[in-house]
C-alpha positions in Angstrom: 4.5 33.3 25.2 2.2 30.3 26.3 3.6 27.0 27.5 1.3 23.5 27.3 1.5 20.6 28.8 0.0 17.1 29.6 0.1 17.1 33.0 -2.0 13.9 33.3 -3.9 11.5 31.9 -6.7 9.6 34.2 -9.1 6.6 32.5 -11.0 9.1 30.0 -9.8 12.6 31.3 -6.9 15.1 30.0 -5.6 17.2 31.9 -3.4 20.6 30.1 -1.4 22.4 32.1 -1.2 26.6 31.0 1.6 28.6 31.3 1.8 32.6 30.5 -0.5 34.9 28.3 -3.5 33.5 26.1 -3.7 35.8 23.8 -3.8 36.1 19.6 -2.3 33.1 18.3 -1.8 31.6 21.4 -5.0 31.4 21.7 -5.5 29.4 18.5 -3.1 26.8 19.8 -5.0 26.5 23.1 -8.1 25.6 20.9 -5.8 23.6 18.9 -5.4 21.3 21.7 -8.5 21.3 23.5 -9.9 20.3 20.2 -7.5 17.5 19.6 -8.7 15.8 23.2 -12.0 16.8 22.7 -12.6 15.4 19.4 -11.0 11.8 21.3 -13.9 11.7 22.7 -12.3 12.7 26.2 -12.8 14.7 29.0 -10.3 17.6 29.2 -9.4 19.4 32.8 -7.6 23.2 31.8 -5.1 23.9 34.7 -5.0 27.7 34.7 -3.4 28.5 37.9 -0.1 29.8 36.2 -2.1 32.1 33.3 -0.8 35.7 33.7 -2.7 37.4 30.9 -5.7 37.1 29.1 -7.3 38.9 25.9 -10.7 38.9 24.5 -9.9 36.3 22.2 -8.8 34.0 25.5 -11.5 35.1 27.6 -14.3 34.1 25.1 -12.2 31.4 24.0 -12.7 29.5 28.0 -16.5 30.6 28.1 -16.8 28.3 24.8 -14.4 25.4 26.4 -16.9 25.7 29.9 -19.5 25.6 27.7 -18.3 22.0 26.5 -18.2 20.6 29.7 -14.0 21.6 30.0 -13.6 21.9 33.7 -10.7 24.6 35.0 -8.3 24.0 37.4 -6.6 26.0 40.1 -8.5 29.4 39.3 -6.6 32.1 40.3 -8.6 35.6 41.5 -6.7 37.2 38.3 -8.2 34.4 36.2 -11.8 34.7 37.8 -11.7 38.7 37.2 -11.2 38.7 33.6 -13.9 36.0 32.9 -15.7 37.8 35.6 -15.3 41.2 34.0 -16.5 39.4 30.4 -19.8 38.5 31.5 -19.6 36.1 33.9 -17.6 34.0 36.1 -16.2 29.9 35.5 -19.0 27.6 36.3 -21.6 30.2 35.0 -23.4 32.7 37.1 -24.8 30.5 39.7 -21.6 29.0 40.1 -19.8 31.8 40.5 -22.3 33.4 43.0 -22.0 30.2 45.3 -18.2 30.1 45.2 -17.2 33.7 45.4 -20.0 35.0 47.6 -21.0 37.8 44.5 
């Protein structure tokens, strides 16, 4: 089960609070609403701090999102591993090198 939520909403940035496991078709409804403020033309923050499970399908889904410019929020070591463990960590490489200390 996922919960989403508009947590805040600052000049032109979103932010989406996540709740519980991104996987299968949850997935598709996180993309669902990225898209939605994306495609507004705004920026969108992803609050991850409360994620307890991710698949492949949710790991490669928050590479794509970093890759748009969506910034992620309250990154927990749990959260890190499993992006970390698919190839790289959030911010990209150097990033995650500089924050992390790997």
């Amino acid at each position: 089960m996922l919960k989403i939520s508009k947590t805040d909403s600052v000049g032109n940035t979103t932010v989406l609070k996540l709740e519980g496991q991104v996987i299968g078709p949850w997935s598709r409804e996180v993309r669902k609403h990225c898209e939605s403020v994306l495609e507004g033309g705004r920026k969108l923050v992803l609050d991850v701090g409360e994620i307890s499970f991710l698949d492949v399908n949710g790991v490669s889904l928050f590479r794509e999102l970093e890759d748009r410019g969506v910034s992620l929020l309250n990154v927990t070591p749990f959260f890190a591993e499993q992006i970390k463990a698919n190839g790289r960590g959030p911010g990209g490489e150097e990033a995650w090198s500089a924050e992390y200390g790997n």
